[in-house]
Backbone as CSV, one residue per row, in Angstrom:
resi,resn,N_x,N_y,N_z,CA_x,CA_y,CA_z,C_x,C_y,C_z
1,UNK,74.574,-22.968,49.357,73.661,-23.965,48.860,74.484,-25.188,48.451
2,UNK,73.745,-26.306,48.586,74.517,-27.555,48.486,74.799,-27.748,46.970
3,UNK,75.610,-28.628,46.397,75.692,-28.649,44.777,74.466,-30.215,44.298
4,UNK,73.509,-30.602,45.534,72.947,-31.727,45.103,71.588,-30.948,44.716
5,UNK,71.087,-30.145,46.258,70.015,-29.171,46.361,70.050,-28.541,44.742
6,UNK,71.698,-27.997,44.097,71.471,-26.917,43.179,71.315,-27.614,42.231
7,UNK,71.862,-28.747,41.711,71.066,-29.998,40.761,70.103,-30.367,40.779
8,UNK,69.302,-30.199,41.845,67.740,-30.723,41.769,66.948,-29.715,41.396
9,UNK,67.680,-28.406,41.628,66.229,-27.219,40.883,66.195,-26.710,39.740
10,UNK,68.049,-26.737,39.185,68.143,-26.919,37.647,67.514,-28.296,37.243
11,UNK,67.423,-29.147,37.559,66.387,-30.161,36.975,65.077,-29.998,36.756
12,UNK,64.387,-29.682,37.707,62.708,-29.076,38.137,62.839,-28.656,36.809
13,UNK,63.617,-27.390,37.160,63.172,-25.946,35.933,63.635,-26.428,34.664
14,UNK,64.040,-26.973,34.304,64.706,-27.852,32.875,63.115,-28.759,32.767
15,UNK,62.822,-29.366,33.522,61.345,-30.610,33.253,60.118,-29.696,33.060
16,UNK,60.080,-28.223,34.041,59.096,-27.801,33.909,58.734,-26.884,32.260
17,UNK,60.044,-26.424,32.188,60.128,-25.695,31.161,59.749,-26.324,29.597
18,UNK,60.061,-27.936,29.842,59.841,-28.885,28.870,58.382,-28.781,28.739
19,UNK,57.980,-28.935,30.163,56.414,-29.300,30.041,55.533,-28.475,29.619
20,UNK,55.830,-27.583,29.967,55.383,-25.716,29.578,55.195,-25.585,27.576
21,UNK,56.417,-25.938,27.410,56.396,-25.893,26.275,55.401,-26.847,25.205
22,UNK,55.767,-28.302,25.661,54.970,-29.241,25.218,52.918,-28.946,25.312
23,UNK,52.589,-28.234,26.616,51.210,-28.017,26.550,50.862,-26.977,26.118
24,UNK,51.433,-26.379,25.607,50.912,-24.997,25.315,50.998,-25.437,23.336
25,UNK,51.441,-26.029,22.933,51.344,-26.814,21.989,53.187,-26.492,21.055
26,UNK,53.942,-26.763,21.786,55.013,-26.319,21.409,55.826,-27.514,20.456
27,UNK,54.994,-28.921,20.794,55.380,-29.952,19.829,54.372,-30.795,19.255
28,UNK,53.890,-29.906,18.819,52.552,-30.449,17.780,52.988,-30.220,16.331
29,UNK,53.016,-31.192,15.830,53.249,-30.835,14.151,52.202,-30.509,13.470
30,UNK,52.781,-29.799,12.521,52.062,-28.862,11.515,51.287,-30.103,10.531
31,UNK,50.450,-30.272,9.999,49.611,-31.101,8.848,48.927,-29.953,8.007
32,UNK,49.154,-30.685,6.645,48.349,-29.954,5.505,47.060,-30.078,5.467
33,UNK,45.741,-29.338,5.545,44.255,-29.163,5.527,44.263,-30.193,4.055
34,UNK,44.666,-30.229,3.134,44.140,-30.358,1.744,45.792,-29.695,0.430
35,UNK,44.835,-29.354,-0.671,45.711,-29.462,-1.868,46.158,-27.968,-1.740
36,UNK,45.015,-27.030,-1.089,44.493,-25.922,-1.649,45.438,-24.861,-0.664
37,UNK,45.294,-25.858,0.584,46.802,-25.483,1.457,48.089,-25.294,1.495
38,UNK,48.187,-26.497,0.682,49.824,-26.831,0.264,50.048,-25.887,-0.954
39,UNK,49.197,-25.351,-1.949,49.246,-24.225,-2.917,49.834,-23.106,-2.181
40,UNK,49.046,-22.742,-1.294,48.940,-21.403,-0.710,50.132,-21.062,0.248
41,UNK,50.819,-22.285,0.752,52.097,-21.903,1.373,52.961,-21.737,0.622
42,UNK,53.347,-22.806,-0.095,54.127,-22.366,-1.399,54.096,-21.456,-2.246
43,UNK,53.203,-20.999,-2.704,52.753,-19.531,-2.925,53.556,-18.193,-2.304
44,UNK,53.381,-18.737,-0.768,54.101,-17.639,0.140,56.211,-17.469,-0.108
45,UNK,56.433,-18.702,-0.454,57.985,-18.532,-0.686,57.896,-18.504,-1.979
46,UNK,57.223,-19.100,-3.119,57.493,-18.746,-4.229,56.401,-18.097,-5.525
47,UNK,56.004,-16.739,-5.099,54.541,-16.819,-5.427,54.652,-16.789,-7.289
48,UNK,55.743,-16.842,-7.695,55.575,-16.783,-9.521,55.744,-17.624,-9.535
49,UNK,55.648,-19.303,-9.044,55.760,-20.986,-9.658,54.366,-20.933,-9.818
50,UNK,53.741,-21.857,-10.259,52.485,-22.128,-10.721,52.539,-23.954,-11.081
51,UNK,51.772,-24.835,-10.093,51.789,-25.667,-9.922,50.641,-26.432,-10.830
52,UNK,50.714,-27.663,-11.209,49.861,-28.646,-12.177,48.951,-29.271,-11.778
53,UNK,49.930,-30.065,-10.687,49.113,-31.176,-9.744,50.222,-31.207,-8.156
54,UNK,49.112,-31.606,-7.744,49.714,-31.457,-5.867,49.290,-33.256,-5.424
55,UNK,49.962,-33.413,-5.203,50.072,-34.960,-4.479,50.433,-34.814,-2.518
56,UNK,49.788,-35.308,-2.339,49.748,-35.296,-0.550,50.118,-36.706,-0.176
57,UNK,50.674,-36.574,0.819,51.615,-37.855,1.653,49.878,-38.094,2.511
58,UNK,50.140,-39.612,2.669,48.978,-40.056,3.578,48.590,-39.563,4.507
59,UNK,49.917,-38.773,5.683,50.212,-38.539,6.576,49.503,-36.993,6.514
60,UNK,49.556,-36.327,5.458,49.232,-34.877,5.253,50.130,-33.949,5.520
61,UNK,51.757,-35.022,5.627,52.640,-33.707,6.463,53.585,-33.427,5.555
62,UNK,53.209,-33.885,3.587,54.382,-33.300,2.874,53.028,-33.016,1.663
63,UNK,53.719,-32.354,1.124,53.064,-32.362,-0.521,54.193,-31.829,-1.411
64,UNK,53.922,-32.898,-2.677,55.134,-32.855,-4.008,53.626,-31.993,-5.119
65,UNK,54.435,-30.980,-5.908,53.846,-30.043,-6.441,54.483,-30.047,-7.876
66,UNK,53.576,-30.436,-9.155,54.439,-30.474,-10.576,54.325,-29.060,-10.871
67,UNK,55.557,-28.533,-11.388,55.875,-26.992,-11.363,56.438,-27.175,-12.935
68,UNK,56.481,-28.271,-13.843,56.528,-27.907,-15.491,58.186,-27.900,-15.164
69,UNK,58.624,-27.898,-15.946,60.119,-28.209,-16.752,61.226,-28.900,-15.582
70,UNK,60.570,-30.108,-15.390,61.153,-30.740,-14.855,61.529,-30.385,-13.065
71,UNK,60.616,-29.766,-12.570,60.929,-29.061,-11.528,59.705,-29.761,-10.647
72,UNK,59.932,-29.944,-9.167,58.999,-30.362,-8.342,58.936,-29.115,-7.281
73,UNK,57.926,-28.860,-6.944,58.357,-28.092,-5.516,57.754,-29.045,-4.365
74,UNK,58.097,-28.547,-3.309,57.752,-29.470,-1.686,57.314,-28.592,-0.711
75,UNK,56.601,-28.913,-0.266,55.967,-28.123,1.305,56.007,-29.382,2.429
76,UNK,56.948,-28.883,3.284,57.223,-30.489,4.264,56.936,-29.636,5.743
77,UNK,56.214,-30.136,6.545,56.055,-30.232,7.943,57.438,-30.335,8.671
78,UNK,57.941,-29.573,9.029,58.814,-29.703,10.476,58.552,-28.587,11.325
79,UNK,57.845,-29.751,12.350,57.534,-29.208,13.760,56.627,-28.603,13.879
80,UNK,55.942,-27.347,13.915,54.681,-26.526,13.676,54.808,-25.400,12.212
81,UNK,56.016,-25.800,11.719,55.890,-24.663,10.634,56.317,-25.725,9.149
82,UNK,56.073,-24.990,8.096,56.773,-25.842,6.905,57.829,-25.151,6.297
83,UNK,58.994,-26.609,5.653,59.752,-26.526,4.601,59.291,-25.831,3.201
84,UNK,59.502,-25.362,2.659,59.723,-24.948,0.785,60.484,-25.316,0.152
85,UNK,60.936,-26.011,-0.983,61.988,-26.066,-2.112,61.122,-26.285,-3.147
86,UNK,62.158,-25.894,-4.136,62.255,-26.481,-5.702,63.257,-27.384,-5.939
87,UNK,62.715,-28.201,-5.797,63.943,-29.732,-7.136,63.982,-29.980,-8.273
88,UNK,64.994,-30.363,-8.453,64.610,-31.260,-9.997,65.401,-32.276,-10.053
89,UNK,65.317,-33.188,-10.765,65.872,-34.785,-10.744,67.473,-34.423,-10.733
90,UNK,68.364,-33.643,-11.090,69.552,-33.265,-10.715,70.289,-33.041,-9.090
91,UNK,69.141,-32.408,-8.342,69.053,-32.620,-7.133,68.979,-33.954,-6.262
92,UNK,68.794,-34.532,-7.046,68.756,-35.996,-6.174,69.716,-37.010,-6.135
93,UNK,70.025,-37.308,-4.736,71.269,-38.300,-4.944,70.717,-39.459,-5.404
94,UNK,69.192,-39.848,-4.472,69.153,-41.396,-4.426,67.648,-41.511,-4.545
95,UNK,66.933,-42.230,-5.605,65.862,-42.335,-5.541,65.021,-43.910,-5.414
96,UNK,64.670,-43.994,-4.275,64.048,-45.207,-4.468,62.132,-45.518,-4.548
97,UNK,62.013,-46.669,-4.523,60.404,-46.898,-4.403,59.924,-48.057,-3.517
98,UNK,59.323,-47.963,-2.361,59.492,-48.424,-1.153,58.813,-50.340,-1.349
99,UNK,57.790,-49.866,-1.863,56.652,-50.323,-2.126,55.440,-49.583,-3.266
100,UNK,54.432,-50.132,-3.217,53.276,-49.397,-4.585,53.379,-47.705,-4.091
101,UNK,53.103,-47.758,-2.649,52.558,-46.311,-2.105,53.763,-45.210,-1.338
102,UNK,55.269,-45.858,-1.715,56.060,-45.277,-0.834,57.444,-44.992,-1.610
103,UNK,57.595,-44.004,-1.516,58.602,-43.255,-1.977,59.950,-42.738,-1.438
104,UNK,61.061,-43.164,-1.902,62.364,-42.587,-0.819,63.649,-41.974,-1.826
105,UNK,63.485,-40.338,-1.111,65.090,-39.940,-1.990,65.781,-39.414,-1.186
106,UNK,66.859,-39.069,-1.059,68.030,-38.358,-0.309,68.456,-37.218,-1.685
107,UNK,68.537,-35.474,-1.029,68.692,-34.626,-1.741,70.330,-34.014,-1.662
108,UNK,70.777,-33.687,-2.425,72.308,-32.643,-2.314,72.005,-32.012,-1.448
109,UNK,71.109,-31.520,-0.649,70.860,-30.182,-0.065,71.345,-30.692,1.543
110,UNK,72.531,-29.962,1.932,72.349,-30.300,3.354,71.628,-30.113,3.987
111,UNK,70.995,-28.733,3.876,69.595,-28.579,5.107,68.271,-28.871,5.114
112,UNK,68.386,-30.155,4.137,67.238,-30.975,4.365,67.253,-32.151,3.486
113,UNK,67.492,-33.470,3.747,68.391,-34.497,3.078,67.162,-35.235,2.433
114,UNK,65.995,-34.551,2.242,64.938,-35.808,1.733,64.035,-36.819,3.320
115,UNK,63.841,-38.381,2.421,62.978,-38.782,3.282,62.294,-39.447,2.988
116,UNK,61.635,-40.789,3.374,60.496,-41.640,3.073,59.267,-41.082,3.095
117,UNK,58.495,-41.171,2.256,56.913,-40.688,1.785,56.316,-41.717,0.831
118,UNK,54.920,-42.007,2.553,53.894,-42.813,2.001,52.702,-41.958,1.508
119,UNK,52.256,-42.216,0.262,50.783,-42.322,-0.196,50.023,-42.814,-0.173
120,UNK,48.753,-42.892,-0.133,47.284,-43.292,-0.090,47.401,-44.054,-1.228
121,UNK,47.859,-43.338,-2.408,47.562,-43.844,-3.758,48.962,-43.943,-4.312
122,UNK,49.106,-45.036,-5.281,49.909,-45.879,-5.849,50.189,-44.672,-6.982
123,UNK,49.092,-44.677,-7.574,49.416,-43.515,-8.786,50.567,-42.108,-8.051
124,UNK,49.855,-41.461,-7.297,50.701,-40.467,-6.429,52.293,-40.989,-6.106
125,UNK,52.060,-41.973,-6.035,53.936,-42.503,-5.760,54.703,-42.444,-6.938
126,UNK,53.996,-43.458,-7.748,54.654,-43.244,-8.818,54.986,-42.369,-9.961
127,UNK,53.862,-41.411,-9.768,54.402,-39.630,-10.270,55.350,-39.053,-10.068
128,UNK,55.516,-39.023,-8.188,56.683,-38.767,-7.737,57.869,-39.231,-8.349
129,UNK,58.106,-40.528,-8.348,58.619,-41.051,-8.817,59.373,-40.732,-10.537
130,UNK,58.533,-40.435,-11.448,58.520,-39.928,-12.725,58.712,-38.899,-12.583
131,UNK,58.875,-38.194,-11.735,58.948,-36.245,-11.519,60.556,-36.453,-11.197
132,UNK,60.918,-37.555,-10.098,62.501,-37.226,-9.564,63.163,-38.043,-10.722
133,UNK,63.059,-38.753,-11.254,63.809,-39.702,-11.906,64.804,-39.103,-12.727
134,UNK,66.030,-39.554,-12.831,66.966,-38.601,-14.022,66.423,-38.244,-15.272
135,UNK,66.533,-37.202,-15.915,66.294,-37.403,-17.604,67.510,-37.672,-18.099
136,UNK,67.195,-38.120,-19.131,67.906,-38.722,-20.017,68.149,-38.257,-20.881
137,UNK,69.387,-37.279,-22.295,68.399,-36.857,-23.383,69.131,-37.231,-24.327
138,UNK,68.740,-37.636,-25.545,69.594,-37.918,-26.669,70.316,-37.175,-27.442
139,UNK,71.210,-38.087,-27.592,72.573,-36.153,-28.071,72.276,-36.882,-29.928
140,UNK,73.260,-36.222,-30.747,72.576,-36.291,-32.135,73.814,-37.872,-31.903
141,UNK,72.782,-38.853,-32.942,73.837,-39.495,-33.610,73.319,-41.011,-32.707
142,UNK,72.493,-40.450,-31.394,72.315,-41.817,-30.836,71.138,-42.399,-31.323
143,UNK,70.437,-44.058,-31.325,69.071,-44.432,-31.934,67.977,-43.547,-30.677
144,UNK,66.954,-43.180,-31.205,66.158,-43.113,-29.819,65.342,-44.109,-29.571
């Protein structure tokens, strides 16, 4: 067999295999139904947290979860399945605020570095926002 012939059918089968995959729904991302969703997965990796309030990305493909003592958890969309963590403002290298509705941090965690997240609502950003932010705490002796 020729080596052009044998490049052209490893190609085929490389395009077809792509395509195969792609219709059968192999790159469809995952989106959150609602609040009640993003509970219930998180639930599944961490079922003793117990969450306050659930904030959803516009997009429906993250939700930030207040978990009490300074702790956030996350349910993030990659690809057809979701992320889980727990953070807390120690975890974060870099926190910014995009705009009213948009939110951006980069995490310590190598296997998953953070990310820009837009909201619907201004309030929802800026929770986020108040959830990652460093604390601060006063040691004895300083004014508060």
């Amino acid at each position: 067999m020729s080596l052009p012939l044998l490049v052209a059918i490893v190609a085929l089968g490389i395009a077809l295999s792509v395509a195969a995959v792609h219709f059968t729904g192999g790159s469809k991302s995952a989106t959150l139904a609602g609040a009640d969703q993003a509970l219930s997965r998180f639930a599944e990796d961490f079922p003793d947290e117990v969450a306050t309030t659930v904030r959803l990305t516009a997009d429906a493909g993250t939700a930030f979860l207040d978990l009490g003592r300074g702790r956030t958890g996350i349910v993030h969309s990659i690809g057809d399945c979701f992320l889980t963590r727990i953070v807390s403002s120690g975890d974060v290298m870099a926190l910014a605020a995009g705009d009213a509705n948009t939110v951006s941090f980069r995490l310590a965690d190598f296997t998953w570095r953070g990310g820009r997240f837009h909201f619907a609502s201004a309030i929802d950003a800026q929770g986020l926002l108040k959830a990652l932010e460093p604390r601060h705490s006063n040691s004895i002796g300083e004014a508060a």
